[in-house]
ROSE-4610 file (N, C-alpha, C; in Angstrom, 1 decimal, always signed):
// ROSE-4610
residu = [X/X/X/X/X/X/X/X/X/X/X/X/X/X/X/X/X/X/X/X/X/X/X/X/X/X/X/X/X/X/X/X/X/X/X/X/X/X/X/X/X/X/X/X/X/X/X/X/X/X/X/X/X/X/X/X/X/X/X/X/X/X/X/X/X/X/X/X/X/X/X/X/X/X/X/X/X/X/X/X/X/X/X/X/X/X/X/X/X/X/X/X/X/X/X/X/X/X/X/X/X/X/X/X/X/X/X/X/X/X/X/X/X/X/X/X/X/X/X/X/X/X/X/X/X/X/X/X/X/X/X/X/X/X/X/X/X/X/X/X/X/X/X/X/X/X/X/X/X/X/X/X/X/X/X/X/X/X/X/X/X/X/X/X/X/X/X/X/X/X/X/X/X/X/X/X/X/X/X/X/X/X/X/X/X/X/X/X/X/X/X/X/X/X/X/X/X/X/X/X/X/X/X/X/X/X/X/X/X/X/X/X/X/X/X/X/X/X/X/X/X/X/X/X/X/X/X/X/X/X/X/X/X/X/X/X/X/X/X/X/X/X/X/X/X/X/X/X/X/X/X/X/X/X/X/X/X/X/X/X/X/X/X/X/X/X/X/X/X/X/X/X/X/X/X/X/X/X/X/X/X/X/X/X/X/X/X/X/X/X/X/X/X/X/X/X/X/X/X/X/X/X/X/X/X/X/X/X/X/X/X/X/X/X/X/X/X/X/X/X/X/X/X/X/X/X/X/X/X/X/X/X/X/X/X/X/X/X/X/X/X/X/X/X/X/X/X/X/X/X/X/X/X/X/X/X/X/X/X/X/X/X/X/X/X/X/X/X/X/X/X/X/X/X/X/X/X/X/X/X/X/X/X/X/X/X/X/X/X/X/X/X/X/X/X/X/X/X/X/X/X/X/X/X/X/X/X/X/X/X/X/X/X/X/X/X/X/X/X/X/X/X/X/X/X/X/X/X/X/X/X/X/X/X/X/X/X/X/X/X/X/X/X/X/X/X/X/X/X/X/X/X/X/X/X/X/X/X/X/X/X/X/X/X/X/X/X/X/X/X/X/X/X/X/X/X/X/X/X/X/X/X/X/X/X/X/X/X/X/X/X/X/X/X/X/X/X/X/X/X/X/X/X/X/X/X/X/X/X/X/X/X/X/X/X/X/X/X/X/X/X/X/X/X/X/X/X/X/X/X/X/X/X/X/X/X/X/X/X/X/X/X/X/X/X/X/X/X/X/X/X/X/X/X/X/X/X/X/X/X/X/X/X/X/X/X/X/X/X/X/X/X/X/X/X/X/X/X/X/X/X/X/X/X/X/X/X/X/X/X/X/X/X/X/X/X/X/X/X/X/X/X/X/X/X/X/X/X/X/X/X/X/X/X/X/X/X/X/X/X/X/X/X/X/X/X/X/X/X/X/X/X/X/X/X/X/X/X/X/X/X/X/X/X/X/X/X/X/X/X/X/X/X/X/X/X/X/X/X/X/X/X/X/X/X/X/X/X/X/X/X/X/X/X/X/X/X/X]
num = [1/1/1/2/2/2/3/3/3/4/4/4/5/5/5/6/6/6/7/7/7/8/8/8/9/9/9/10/10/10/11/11/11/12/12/12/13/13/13/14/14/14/15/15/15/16/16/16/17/17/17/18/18/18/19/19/19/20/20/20/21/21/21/22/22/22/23/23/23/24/24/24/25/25/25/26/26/26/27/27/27/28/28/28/29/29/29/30/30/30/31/31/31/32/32/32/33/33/33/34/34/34/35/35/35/36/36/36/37/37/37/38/38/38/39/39/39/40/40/40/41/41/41/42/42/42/43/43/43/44/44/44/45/45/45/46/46/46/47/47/47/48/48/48/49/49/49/50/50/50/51/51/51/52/52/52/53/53/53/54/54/54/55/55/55/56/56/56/57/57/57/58/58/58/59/59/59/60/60/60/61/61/61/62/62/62/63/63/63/64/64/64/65/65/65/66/66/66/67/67/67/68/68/68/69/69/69/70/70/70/71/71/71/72/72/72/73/73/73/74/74/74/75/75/75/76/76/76/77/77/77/78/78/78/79/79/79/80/80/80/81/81/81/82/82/82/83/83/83/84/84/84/85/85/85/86/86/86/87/87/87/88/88/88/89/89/89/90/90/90/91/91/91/92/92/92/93/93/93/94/94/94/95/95/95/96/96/96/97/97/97/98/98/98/99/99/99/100/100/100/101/101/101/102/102/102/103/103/103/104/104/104/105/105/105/106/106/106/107/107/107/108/108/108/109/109/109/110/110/110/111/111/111/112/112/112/113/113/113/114/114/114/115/115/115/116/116/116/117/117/117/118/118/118/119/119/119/120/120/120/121/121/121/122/122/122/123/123/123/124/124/124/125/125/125/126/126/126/127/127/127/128/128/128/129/129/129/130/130/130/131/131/131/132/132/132/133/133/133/134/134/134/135/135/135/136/136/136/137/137/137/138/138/138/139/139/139/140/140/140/141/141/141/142/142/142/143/143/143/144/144/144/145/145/145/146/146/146/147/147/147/148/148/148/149/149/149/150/150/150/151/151/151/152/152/152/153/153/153/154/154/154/155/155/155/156/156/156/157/157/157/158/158/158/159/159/159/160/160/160/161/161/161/162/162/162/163/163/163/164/164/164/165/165/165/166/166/166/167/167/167/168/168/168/169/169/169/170/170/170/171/171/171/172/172/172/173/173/173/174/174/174/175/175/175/176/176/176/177/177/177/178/178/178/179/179/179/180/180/180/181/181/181/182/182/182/183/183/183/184/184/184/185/185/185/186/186/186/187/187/187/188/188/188/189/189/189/190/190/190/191/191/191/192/192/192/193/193/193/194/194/194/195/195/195/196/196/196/197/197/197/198/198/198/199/199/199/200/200/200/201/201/201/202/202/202/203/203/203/204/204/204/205/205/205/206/206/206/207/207/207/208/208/208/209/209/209/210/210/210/211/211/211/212/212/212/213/213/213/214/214/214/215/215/215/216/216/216/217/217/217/218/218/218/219/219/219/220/220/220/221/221/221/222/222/222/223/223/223/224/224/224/225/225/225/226/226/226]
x = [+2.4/+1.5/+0.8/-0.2/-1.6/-1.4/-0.7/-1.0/+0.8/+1.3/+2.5/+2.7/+3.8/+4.7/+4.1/+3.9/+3.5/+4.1/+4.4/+5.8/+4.7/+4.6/+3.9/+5.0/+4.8/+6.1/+5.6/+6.0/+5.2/+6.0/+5.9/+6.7/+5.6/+6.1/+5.0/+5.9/+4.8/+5.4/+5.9/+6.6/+6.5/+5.4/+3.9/+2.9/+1.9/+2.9/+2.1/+1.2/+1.2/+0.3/+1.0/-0.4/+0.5/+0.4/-0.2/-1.0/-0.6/-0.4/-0.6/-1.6/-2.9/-4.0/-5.2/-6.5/-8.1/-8.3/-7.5/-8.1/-7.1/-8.1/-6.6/-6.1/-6.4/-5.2/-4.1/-4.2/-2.4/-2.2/-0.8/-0.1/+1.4/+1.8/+2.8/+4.1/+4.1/+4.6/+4.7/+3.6/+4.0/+4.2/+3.9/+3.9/+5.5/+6.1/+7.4/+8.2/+8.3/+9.6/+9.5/+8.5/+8.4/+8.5/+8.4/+9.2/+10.5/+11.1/+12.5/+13.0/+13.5/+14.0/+13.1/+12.6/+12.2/+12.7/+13.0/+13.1/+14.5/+15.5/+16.4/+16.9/+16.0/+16.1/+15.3/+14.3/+13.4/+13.5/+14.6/+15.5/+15.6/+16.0/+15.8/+15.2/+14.0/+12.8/+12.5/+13.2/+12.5/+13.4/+14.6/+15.7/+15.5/+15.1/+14.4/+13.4/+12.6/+11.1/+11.9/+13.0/+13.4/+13.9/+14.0/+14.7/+13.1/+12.3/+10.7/+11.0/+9.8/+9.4/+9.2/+8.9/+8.7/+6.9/+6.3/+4.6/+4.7/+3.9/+2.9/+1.6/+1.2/-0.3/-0.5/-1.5/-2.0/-3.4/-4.2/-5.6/-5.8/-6.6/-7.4/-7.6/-7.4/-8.4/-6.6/-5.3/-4.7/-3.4/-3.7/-3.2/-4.2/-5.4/-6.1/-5.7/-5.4/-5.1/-3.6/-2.5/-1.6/-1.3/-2.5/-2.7/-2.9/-3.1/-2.5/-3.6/-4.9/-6.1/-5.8/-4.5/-4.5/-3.0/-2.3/-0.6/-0.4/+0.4/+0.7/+1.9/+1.6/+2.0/+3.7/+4.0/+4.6/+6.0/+7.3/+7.6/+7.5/+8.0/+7.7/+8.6/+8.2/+8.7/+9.4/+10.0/+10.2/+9.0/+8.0/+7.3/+5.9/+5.2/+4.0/+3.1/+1.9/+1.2/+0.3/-0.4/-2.0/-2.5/-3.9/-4.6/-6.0/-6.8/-7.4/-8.7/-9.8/-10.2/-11.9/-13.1/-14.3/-14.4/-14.4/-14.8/-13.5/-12.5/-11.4/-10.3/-10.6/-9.9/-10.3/-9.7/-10.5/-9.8/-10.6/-9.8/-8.2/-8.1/-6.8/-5.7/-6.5/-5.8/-5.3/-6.5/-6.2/-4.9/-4.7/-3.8/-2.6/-2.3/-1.4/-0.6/-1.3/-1.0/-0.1/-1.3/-0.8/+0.5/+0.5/+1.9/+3.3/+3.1/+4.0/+4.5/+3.3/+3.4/+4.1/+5.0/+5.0/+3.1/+3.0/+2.1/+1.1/-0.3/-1.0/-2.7/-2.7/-4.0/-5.0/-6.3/-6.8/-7.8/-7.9/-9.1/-10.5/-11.6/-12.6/-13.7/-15.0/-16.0/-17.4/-16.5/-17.6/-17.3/-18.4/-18.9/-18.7/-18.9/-18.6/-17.7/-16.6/-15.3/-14.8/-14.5/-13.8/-12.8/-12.2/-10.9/-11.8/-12.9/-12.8/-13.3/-13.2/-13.4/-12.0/-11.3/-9.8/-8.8/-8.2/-8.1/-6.0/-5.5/-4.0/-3.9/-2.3/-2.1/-1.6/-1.3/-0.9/-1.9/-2.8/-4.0/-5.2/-4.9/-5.9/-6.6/-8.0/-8.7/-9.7/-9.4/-9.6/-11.7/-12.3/-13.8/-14.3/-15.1/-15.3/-16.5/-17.5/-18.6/-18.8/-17.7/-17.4/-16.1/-15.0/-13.6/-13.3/-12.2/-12.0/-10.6/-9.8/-8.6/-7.3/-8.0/-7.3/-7.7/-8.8/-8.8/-8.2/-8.0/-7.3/-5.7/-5.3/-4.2/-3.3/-3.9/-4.3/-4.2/-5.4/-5.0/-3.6/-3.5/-2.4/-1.3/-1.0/-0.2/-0.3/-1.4/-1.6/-1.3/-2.2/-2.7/-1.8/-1.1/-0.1/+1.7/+1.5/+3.3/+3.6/+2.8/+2.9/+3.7/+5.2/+5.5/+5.6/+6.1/+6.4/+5.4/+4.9/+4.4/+4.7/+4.7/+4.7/+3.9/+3.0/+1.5/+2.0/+1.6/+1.7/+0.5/-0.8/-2.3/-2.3/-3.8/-3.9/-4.0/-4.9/-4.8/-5.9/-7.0/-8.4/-8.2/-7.7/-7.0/-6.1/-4.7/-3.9/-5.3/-5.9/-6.5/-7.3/-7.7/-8.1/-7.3/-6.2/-4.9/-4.5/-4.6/-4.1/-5.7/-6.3/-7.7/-7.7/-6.9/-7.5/-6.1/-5.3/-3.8/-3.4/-3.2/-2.6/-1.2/-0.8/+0.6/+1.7/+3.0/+3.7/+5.7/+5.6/+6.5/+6.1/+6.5/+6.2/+7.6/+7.4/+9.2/+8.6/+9.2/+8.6/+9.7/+9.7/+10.8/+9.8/+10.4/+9.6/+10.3/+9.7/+9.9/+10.3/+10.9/+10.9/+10.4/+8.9/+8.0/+6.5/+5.8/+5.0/+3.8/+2.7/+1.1/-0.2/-0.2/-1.9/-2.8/-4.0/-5.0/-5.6/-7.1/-8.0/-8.1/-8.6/-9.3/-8.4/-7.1/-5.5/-4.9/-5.3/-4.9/-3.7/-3.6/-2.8/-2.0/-1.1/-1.0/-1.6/-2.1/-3.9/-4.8/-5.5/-7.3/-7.8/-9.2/-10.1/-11.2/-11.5/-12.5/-11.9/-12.6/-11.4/-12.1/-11.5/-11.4/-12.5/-13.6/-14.6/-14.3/-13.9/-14.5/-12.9/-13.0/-11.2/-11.7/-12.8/-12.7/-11.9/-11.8/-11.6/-10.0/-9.1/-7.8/-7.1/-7.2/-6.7/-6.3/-7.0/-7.0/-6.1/-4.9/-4.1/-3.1/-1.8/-0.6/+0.5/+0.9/+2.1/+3.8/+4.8/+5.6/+7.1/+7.6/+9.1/+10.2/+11.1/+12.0/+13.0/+12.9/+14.5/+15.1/+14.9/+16.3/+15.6/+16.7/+16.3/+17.6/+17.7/+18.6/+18.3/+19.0/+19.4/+19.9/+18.9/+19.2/+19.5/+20.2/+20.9/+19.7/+19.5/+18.7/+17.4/+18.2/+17.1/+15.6/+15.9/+15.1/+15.6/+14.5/+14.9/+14.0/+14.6/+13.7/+14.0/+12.6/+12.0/+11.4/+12.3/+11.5/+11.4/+10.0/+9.4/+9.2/+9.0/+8.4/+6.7/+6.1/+5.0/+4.7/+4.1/+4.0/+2.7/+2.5/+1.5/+0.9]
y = [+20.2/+19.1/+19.4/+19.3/+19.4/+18.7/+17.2/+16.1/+15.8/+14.9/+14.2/+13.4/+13.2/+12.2/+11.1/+10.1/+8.9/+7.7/+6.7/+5.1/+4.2/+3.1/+2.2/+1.0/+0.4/-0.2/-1.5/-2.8/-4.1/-4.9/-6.3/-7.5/-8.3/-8.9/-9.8/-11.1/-12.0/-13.4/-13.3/-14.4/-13.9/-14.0/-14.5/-14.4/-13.2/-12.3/-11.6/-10.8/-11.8/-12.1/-11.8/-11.0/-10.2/-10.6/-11.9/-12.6/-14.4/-14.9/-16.5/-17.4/-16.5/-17.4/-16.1/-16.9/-16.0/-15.5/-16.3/-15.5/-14.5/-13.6/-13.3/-13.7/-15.2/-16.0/-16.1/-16.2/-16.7/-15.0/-14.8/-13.3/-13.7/-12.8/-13.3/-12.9/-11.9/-11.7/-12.6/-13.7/-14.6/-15.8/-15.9/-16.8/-17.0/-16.3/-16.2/-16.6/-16.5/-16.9/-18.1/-19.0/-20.2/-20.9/-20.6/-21.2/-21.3/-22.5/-22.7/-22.1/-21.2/-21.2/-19.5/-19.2/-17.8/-16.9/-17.3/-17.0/-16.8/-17.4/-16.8/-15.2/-14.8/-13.7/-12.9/-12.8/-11.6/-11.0/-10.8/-9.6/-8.2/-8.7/-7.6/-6.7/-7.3/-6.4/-5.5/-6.3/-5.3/-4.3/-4.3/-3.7/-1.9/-2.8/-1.4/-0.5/-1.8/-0.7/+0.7/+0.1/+1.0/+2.6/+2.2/+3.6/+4.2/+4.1/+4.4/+5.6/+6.6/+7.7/+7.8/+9.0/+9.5/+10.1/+9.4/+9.2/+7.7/+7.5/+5.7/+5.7/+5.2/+4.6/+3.7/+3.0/+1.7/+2.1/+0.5/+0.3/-0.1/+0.0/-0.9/-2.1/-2.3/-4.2/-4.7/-4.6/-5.0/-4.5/-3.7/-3.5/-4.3/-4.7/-5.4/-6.9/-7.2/-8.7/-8.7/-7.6/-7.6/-7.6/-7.5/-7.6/-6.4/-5.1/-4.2/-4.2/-4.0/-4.7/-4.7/-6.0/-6.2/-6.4/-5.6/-5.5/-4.4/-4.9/-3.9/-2.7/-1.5/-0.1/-0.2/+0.2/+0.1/+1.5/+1.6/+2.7/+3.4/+5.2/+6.0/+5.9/+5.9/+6.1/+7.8/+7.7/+9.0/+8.9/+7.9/+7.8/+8.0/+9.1/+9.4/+8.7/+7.7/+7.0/+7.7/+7.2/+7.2/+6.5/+6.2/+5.0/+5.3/+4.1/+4.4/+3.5/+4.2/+2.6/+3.0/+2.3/+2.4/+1.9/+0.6/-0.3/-1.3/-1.2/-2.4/-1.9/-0.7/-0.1/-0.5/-0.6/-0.8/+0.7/+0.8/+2.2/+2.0/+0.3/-0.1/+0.3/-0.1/+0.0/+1.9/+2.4/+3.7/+4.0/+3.7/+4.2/+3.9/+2.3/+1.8/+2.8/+3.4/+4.3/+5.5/+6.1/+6.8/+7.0/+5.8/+5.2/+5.6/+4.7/+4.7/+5.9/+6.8/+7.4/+8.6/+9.7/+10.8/+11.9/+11.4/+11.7/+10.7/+10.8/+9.7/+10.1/+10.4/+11.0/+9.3/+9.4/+8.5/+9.3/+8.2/+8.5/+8.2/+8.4/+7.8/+8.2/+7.4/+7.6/+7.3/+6.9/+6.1/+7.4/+8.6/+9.3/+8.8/+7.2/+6.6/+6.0/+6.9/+5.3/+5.3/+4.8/+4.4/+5.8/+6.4/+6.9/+8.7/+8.6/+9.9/+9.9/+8.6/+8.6/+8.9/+8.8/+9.2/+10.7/+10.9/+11.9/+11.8/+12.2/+12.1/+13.7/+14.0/+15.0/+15.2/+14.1/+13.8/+12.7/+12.4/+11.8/+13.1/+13.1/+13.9/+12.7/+13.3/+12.5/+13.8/+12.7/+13.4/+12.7/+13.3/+12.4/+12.9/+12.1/+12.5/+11.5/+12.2/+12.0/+10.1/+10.1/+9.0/+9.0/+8.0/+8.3/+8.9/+10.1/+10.3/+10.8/+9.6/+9.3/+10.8/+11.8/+12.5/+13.9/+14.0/+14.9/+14.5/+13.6/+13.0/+13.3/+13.1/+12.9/+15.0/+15.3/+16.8/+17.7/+16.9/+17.7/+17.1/+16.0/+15.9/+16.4/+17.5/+18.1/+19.4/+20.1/+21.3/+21.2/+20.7/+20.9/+20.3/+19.6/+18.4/+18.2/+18.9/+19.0/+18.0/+17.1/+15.4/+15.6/+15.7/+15.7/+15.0/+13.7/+12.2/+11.0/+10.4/+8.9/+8.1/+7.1/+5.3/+5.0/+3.8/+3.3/+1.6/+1.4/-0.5/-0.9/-0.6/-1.0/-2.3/-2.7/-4.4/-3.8/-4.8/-5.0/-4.1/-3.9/-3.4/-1.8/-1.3/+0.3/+0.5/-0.7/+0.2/+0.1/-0.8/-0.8/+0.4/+1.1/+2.3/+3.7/+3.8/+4.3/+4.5/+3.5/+2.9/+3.6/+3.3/+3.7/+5.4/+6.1/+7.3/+8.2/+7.6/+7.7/+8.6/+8.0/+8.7/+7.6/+7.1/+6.4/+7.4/+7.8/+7.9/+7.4/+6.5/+5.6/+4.2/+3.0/+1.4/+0.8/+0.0/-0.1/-1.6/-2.5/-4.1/-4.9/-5.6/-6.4/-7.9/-8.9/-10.3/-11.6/-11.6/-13.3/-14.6/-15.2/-16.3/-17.3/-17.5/-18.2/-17.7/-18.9/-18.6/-19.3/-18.8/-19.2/-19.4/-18.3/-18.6/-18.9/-19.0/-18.8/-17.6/-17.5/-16.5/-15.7/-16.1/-15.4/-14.9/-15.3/-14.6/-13.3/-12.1/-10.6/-10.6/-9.8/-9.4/-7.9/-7.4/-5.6/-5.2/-5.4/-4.8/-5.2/-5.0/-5.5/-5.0/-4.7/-3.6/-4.1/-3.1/-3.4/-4.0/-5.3/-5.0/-3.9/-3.8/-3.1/-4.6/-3.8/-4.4/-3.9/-3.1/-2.4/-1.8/-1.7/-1.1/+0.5/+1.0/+2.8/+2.7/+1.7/+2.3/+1.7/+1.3/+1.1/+2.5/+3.2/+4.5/+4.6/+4.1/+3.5/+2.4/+2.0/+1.4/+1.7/+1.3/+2.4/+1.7/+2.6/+2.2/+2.6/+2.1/+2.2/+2.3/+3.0/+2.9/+2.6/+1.7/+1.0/+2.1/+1.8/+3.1/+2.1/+1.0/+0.3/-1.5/-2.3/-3.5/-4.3/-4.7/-5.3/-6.4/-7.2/-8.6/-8.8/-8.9/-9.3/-10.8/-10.7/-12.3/-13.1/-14.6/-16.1/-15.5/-15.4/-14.7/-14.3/-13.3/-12.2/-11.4/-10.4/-9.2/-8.0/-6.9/-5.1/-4.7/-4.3/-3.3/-2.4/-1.0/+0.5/+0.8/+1.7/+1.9/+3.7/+4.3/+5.4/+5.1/+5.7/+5.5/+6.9/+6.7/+7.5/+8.1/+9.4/+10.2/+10.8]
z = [-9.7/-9.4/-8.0/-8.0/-6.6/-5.9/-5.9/-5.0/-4.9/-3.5/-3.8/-5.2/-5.0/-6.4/-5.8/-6.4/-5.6/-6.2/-5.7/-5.8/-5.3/-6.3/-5.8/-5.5/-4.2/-3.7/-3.2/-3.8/-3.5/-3.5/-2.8/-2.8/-3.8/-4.8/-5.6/-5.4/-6.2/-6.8/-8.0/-9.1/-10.5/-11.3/-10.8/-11.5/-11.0/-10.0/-9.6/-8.4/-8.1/-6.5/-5.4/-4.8/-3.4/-2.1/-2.5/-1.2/-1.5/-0.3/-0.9/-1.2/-0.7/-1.2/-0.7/-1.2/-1.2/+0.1/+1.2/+2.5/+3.4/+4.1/+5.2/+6.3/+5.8/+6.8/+6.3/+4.9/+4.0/+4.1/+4.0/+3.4/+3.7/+2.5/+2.3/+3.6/+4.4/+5.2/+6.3/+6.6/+7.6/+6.9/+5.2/+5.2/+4.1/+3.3/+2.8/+3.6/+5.5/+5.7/+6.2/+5.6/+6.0/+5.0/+3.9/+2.4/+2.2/+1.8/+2.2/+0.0/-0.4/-1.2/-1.5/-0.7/-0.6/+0.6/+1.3/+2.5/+2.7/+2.5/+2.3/+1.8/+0.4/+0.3/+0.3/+1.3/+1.6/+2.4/+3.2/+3.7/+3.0/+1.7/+1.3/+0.6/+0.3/+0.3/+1.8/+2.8/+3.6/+3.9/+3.4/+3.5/+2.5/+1.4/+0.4/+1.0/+1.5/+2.5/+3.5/+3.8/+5.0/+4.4/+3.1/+1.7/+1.5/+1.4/+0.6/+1.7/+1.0/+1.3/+2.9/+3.6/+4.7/+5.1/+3.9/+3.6/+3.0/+4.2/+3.4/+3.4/+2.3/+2.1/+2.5/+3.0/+3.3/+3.7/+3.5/+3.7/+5.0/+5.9/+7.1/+6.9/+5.9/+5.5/+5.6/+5.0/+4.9/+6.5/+7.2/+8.7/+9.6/+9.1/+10.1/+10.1/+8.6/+8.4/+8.9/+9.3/+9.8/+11.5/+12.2/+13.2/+14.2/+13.4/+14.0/+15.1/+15.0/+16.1/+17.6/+17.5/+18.5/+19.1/+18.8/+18.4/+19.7/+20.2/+21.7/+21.1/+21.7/+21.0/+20.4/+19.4/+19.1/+19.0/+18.8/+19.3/+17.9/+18.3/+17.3/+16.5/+15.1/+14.0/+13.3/+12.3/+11.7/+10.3/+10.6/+9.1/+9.1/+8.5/+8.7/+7.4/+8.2/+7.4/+7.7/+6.1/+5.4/+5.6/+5.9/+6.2/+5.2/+4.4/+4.2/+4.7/+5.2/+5.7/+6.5/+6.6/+6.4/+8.1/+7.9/+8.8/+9.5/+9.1/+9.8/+10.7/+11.1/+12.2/+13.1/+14.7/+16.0/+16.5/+17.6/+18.1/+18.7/+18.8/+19.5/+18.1/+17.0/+15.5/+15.1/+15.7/+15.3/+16.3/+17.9/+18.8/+18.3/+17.8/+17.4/+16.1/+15.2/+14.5/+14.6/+16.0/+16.8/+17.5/+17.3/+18.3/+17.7/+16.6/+15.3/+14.7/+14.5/+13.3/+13.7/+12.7/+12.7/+13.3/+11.9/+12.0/+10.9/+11.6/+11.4/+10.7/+9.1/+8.9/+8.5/+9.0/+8.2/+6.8/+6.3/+5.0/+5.3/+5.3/+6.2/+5.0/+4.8/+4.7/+5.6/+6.6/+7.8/+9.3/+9.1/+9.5/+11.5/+11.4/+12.9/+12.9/+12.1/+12.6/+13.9/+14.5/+16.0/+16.2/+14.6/+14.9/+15.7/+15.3/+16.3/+17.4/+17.9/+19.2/+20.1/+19.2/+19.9/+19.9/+20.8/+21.1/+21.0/+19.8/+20.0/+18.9/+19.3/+18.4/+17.4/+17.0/+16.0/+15.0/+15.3/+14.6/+13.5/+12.4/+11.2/+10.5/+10.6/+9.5/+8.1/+7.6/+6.6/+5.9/+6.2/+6.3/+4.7/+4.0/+2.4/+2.5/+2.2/+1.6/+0.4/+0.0/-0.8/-1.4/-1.3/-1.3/-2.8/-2.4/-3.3/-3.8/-4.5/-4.1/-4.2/-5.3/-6.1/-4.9/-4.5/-3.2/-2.5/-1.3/-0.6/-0.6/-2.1/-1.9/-2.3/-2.7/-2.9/-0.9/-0.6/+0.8/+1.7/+1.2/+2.2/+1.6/+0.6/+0.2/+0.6/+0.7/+0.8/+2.2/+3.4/+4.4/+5.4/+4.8/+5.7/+5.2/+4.3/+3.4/+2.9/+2.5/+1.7/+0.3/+0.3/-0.7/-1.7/-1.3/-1.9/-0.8/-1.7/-0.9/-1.4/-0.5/-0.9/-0.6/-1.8/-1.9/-1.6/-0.8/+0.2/+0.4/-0.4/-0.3/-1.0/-0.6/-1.9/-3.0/-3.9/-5.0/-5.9/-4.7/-5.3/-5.0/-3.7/-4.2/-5.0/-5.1/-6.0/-7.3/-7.7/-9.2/-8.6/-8.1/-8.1/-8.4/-8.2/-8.3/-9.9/-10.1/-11.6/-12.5/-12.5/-13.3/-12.8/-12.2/-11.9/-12.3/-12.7/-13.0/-12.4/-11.0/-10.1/-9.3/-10.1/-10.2/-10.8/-10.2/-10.9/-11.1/-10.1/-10.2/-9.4/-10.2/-10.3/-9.4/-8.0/-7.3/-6.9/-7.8/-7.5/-7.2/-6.2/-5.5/-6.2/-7.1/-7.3/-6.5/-5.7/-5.2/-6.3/-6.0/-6.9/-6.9/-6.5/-6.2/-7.0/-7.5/-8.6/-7.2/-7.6/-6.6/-6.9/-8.2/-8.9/-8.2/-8.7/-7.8/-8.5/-9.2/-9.5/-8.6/-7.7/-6.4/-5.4/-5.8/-5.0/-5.4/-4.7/-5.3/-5.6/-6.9/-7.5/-6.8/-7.9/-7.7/-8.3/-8.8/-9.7/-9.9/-8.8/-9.2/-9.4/-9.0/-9.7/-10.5/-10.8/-12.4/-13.0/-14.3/-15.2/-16.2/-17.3/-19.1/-19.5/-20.3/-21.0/-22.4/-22.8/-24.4/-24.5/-26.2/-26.4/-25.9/-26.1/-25.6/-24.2/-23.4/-22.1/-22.1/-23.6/-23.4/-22.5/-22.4/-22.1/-20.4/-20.0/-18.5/-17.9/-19.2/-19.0/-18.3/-17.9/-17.2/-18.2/-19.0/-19.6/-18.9/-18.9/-18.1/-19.3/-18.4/-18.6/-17.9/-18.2/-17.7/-17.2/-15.2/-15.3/-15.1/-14.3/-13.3/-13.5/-13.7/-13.1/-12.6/-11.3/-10.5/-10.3/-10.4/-9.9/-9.0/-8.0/-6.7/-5.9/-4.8/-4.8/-4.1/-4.4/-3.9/-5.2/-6.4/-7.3/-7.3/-6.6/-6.6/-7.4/-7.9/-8.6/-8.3/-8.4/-9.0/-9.8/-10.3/-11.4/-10.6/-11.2/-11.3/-12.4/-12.6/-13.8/-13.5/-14.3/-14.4/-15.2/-14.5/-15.7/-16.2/-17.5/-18.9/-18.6/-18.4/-18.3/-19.4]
């Protein structure tokens, strides 16, 4: 294989939703431990995050709605993130990376992002003409030794991910709290499927594991079917 193995790794609700509502003021990270019958057991989702690979994915749109903007440096990690991101970095966002990361590549199609105005050695970007997920994730194997990643993006890259079948294991921690809401992202958004020609762009899955976890929560790992 040309690219890492790639795990898509999410905290949902049971209907789904990766967020508590349409804006990025609600998320579920500030807002789960304020729910009394959730909150008890979302520990251990984060407990799992701490097992995920030694490569992360994530977006700028969803580190920005996390505060990283304006978040004072944080210490270094043993975990080298991926960023992918246009416009929602600040250059305090890129340092903070810097800060953190092993090592810190972004994805960029914005020719003026903030991130090359900065100068660390451990900061790679990777600049593309128009994103493109399957290159991207290709050079950070060649160029950078990205063997395995974990994918932690919203709902409109993983549905990018998913449509390009470049998933190849599903690692879902579910809340036991339902939310709904149309306009409240899912773990897959995207386009949707118009016509049965384009069934094929489905992700069918295989059951390896499902745990019953305690204040009922549960995981599901899946393999998906290539």
């Amino acid at each position: 294989m040309d690219r890492p193995i790639t795990t898509l790794f999410m905290l949902m609700s049971v209907d789904g939703k990766i967020s508590t509502g349409a804006t990025d003021d609600l998320d579920v990270d500030r807002d789960f431990p304020k729910i009394v019958g959730v909150q008890e057991g979302l520990h251990q989702y984060y407990e799992i995050e701490q097992t995920t690979d030694l490569w992360s994915l994530n977006s700028g749109r969803v580190q920005k709605k996390m505060g990283v903007n304006s978040k004072g440096m944080p210490n270094k990690s043993s975990v080298s993130f991926v960023i992918i991101d246009n416009n929602h970095l600040t250059k305090q966002g890129i340092r903070y990376f810097c800060a953190r990361s092993k090592e810190f590549v972004l994805v960029t199609s914005n020719a003026d992002h903030p991130a090359f105005q900065v100068n660390e050695d451990n900061l790679h970007i990777i600049c593309q003409s128009k994103l493109s997920l399957p290159d991207a994730l290709a050079k950070l194997k060649s160029e950078y030794g990205c063997q395995r990643i974990t994918i932690q993006s919203g709902g409109t890259l993983n549905g990018l991910f998913l449509r390009e079948k470049l998933f190849d294991y599903i690692d879902i921690v579910i809340a036991p709290i339902l939310i709904g809401g149309k306009d409240t992202s899912t773990l897959i958004d995207g386009k949707s499927l118009l016509s049965e020609s384009e069934l094929s762009q489905l992700g069918v899955l295989k059951l390896q594991e499902c745990m019953v976890l305690e204040n009922s929560y549960l995981r599901l790992r899946y393999q998906v079917i290539h």
